[in-house]
C-alpha positions, 0 to 999 in steps of 0.5 A: 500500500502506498502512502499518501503523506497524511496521517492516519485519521484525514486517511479516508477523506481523499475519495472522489464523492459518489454520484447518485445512482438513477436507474430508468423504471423502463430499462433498469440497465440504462441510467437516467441523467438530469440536473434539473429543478427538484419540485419537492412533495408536501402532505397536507393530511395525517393519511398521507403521512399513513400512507408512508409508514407512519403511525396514526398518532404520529401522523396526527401530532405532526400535522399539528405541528407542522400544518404543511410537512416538505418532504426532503426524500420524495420531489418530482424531477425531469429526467432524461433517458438515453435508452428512451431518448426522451425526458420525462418526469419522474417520481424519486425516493431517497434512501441514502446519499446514492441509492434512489428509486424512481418511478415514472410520476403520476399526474395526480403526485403534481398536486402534492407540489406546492405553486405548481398547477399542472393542468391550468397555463402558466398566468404570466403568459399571455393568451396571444403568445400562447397561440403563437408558440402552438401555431408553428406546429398547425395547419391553415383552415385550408389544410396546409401548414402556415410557411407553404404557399 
């Protein structure tokens, strides 16, 4: 074994930090890739909190005590598949700083996210853009797209 010149209790501290281990629910031998925004869960309810293991009394004492509970383990993440070849969003767990579960996220996880609302459009846009960016993909009244003669 060679030494590395320090001493023995900074030893272990010199190795490269892991990087979390994303495996697509599709093709568990292809893994996922994604940088993007973390939307977190929030549970409103002591049944959610059943749901994930909890006792009921405990469920209870932690929605008083916290009205809304953010949990640090559970968010919604957009990810990319290479096997795939597309992004989609997907539902991860936390186990440890590596290991994860990711599933594919159901539309109705989207209201556990807080200031998100998946099916209404985004208010700061206006109606006139909004047509505008869906028009490059549709057709005239006469059937042919808009850029043909």
């Amino acid at each position: 074994m060679v030494s590395s010149g320090l001493p023995p209790e900074f030893a272990g501290r010199r190795r490269r930090p892991q990087r979390r281990e994303l495996r697509c629910p599709a093709h568990p031998e292809s893994a996922l890739t994604g940088n993007g925004r973390k939307f977190f869960l929030h549970l409103l309810t002591p049944e959610e909190l059943k749901q994930r293991g909890l006792s009921d009394k405990r469920a209870r004492l932690a929605i008083q005590a916290h009205p809304v509970l953010v949990l640090s383990n559970e968010w919604l993440e957009e990810l990319w598949c290479p096997q795939c070849g597309q992004k989609r969003w997907c539902h991860v767990t936390r186990h440890d700083r590596i290991r994860h579960t990711v599933r594919w996220a159901p539309r109705d996880l989207w209201q556990q996210v807080a200031h998100v609302d998946p099916v209404g459009a985004n208010p700061s846009v206006s109606e006139f853009s909004r047509r505008a960016a869906r028009r490059g993909d549709g057709r005239r009244r006469d059937g042919r797209r808009y850029w043909e003669p």
